[in-house]
N, CA, C and O atoms as a MOPAC input file, in Angstrom:
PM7 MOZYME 1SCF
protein

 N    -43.09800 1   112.72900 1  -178.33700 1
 C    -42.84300 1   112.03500 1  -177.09200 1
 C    -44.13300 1   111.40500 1  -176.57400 1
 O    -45.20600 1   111.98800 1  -176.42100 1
 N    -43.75600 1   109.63000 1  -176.23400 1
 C    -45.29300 1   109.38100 1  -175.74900 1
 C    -46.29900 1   109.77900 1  -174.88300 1
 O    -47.52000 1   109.93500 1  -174.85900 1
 N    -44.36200 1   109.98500 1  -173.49700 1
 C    -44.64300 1   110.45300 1  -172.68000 1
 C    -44.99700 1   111.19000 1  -171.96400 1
 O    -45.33900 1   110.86500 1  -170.82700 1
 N    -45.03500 1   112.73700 1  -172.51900 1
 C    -44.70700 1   114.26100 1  -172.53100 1
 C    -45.78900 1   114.73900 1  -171.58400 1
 O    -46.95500 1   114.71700 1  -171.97700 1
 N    -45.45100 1   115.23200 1  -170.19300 1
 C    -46.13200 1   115.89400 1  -169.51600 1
 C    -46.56800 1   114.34600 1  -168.82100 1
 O    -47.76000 1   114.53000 1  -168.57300 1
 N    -46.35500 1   113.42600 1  -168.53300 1
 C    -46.94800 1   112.07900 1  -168.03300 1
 C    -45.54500 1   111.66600 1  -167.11700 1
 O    -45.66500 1   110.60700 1  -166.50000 1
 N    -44.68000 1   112.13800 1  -167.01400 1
 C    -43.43100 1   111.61500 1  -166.10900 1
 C    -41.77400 1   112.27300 1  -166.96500 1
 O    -41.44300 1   112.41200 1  -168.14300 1
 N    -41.03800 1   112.55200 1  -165.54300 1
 C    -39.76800 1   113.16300 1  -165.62300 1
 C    -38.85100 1   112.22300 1  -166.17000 1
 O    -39.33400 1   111.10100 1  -166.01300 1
 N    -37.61300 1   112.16200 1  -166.81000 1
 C    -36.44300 1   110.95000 1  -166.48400 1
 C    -35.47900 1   112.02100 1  -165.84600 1
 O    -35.28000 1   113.20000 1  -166.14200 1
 N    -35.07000 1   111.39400 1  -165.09100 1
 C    -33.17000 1   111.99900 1  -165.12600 1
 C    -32.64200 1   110.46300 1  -165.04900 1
 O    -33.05300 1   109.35600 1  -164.70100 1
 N    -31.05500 1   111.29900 1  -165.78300 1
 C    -30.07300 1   110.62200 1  -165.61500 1
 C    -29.00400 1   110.37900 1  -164.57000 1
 O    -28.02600 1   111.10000 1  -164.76600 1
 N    -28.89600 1   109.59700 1  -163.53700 1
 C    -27.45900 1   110.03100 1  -163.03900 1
 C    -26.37600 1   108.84000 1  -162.99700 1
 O    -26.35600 1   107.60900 1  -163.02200 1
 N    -25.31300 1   110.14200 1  -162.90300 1
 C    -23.67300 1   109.15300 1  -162.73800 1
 C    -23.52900 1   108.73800 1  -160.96500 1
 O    -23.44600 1   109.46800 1  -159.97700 1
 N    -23.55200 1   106.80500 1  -161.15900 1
 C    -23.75300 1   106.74100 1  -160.07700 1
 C    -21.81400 1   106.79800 1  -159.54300 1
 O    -21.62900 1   107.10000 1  -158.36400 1
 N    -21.07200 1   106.63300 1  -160.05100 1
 C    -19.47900 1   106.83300 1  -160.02400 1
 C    -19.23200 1   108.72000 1  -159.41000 1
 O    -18.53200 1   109.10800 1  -158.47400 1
 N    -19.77300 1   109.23200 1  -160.00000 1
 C    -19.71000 1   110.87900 1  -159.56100 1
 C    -20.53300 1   111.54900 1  -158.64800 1
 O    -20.22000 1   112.64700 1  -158.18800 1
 N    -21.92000 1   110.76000 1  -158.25700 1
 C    -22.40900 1   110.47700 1  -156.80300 1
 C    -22.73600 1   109.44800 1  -156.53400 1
 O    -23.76000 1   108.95100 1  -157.00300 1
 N    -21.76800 1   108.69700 1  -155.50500 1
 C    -21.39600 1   107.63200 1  -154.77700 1
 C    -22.69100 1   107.40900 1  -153.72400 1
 O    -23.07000 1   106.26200 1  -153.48400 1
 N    -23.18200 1   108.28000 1  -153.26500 1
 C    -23.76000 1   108.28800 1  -151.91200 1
 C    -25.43500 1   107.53900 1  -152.72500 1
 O    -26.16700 1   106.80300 1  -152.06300 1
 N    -25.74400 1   107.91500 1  -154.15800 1
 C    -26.59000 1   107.41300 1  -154.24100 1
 C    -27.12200 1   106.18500 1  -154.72100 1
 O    -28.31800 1   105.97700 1  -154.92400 1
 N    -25.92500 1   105.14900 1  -154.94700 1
 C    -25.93000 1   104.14700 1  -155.19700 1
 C    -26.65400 1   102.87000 1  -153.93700 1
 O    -27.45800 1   102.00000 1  -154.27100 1
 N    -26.08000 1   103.07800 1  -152.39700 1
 C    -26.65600 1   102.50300 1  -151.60500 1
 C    -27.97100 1   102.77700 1  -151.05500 1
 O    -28.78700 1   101.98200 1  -150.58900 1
 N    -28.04400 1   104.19200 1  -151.20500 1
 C    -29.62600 1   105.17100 1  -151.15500 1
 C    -30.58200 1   104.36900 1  -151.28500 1
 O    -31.37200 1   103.97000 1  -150.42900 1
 N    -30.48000 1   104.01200 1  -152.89600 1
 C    -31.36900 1   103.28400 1  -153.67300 1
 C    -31.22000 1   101.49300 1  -153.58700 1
 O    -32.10600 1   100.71000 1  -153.92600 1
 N    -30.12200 1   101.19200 1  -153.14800 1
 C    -30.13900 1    99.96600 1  -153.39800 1
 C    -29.59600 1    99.23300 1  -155.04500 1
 O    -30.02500 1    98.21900 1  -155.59600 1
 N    -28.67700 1   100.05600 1  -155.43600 1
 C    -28.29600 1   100.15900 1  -156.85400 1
 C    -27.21600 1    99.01200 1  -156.63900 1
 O    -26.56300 1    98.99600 1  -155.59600 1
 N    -27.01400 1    97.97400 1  -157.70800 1
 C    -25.97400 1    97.21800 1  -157.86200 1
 C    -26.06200 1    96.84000 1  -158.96900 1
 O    -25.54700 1    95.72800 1  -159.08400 1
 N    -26.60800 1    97.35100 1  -160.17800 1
 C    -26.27800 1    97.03200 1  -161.31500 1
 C    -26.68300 1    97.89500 1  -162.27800 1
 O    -27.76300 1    98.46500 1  -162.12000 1
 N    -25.73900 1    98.19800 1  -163.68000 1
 C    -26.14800 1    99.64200 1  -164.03100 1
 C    -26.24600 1    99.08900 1  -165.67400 1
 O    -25.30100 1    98.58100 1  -166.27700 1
 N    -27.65100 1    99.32200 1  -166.25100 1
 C    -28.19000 1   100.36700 1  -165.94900 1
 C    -29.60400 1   100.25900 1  -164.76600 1
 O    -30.19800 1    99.18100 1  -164.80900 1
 N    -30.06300 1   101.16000 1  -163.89300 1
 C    -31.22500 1   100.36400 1  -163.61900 1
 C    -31.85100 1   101.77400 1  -163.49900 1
 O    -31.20300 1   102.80300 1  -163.30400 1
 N    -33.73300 1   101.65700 1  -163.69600 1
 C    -34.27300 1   102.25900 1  -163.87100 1
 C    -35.20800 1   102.32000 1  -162.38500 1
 O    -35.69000 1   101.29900 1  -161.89500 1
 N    -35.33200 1   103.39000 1  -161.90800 1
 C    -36.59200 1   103.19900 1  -160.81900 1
 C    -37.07700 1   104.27200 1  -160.79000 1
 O    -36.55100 1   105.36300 1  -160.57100 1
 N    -38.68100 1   103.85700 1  -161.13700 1
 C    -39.56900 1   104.98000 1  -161.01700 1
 C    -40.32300 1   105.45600 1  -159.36600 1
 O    -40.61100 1   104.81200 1  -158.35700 1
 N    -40.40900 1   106.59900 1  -159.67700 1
 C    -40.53500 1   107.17000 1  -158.13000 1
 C    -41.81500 1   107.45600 1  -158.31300 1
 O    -42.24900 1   107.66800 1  -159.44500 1
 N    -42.84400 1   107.51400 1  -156.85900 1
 C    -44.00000 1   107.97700 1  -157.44900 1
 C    -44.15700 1   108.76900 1  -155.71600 1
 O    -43.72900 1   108.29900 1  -154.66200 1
 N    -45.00100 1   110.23400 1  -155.94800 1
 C    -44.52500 1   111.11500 1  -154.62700 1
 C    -43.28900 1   110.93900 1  -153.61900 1
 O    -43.28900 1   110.91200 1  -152.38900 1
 N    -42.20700 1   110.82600 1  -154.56600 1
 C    -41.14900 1   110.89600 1  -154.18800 1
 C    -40.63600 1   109.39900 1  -153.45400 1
 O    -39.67900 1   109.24500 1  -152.69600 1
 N    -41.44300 1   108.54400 1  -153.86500 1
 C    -40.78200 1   107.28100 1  -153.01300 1
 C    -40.47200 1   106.43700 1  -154.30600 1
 O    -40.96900 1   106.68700 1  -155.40400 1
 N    -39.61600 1   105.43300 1  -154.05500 1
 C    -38.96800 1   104.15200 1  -155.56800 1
 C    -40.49100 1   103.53300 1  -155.36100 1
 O    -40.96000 1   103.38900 1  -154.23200 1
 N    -41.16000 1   103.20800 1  -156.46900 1
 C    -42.21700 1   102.77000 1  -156.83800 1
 C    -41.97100 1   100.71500 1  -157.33400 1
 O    -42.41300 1    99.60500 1  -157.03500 1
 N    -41.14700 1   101.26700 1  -158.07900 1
 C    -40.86100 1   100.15700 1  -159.05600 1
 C    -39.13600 1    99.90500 1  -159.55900 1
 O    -38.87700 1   101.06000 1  -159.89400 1
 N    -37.89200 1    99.14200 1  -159.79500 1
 C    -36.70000 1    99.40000 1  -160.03900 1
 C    -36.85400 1    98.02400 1  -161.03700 1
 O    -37.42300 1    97.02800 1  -160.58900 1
 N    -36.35000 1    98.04100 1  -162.31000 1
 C    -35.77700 1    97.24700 1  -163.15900 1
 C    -34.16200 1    97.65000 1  -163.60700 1
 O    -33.87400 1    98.75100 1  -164.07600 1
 N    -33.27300 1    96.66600 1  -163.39700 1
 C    -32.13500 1    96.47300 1  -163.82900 1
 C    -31.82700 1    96.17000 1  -164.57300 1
 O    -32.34800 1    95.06100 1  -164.68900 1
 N    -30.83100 1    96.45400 1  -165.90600 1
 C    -30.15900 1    95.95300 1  -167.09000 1
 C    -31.11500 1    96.66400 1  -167.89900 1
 O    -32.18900 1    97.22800 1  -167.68900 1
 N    -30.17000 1    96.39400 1  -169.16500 1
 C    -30.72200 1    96.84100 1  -170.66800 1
 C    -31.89400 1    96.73500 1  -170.80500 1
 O    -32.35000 1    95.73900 1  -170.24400 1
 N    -32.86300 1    97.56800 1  -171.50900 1
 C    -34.30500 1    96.82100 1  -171.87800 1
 C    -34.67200 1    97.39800 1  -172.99600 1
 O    -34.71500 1    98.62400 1  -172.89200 1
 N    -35.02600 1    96.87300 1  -174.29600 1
 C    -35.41100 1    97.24200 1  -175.35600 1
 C    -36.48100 1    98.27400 1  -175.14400 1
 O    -36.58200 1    98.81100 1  -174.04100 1
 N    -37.13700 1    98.52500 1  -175.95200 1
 C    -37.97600 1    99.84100 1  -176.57300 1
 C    -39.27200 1    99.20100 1  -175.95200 1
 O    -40.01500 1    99.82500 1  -175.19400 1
 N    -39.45600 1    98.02100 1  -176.30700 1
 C    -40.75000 1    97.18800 1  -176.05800 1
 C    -40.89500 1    97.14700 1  -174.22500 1
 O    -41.76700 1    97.59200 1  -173.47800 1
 N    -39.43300 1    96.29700 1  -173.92300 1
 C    -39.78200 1    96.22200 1  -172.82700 1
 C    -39.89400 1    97.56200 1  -171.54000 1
 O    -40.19800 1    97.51600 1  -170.34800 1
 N    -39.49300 1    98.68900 1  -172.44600 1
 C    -39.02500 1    99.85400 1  -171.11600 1
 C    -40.69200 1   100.40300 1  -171.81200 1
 O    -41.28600 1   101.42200 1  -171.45700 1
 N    -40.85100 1   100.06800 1  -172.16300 1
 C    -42.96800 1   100.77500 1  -172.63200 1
 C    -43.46000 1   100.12200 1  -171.43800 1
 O    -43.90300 1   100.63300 1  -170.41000 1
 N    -43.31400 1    98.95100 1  -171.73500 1
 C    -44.20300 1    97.62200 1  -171.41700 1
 C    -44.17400 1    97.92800 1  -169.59700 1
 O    -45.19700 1    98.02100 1  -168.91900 1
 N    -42.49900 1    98.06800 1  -168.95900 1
 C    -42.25600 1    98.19600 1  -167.94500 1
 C    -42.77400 1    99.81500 1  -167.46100 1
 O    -43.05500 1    99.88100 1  -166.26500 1
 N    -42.89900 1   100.85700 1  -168.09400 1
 C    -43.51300 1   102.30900 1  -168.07900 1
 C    -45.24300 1   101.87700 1  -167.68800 1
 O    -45.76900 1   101.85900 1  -166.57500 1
 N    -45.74000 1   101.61500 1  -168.78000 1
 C    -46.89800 1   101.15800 1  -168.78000 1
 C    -47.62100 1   100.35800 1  -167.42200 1
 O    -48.75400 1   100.61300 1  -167.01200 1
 N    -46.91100 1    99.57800 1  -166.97000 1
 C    -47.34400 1    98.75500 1  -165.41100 1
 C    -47.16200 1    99.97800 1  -164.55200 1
 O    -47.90700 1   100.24500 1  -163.60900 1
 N    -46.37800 1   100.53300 1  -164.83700 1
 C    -45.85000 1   101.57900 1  -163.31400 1
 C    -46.75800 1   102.64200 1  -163.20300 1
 O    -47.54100 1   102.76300 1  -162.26200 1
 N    -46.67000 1   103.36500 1  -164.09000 1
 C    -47.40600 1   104.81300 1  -164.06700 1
 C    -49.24500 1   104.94800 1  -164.45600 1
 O    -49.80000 1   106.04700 1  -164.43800 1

């Protein structure tokens, strides 16, 4: 793992909690947002290859 010990993922079902879709500002799935001391740092939406979810990791953290 590149990442290991450098940042968490979770997954969630935004259909099976509803409440956290407007939370975040979610309207399109899949979307990724990294949190940093607990606040959204950064959010990219849609698919993203291998390259680009590095590339997009890499700016954030």
């Amino acid at each position: 793992m590149e990442y290991e010990g450098k940042l968490k993922i979770a997954k969630v079902d935004v259909d099976a909690n509803p409440e956290i879709a407007p939370k975040f500002g979610i309207r399109g799935i899949p979307t990724l947002i990294v949190f940093k001391g607990g606040n959204a740092e950064a959010t990219k939406v849609g698919a993203l290859s291998k390259t680009q979810l590095t590339e997009f990791i890499q700016e954030v953290v």
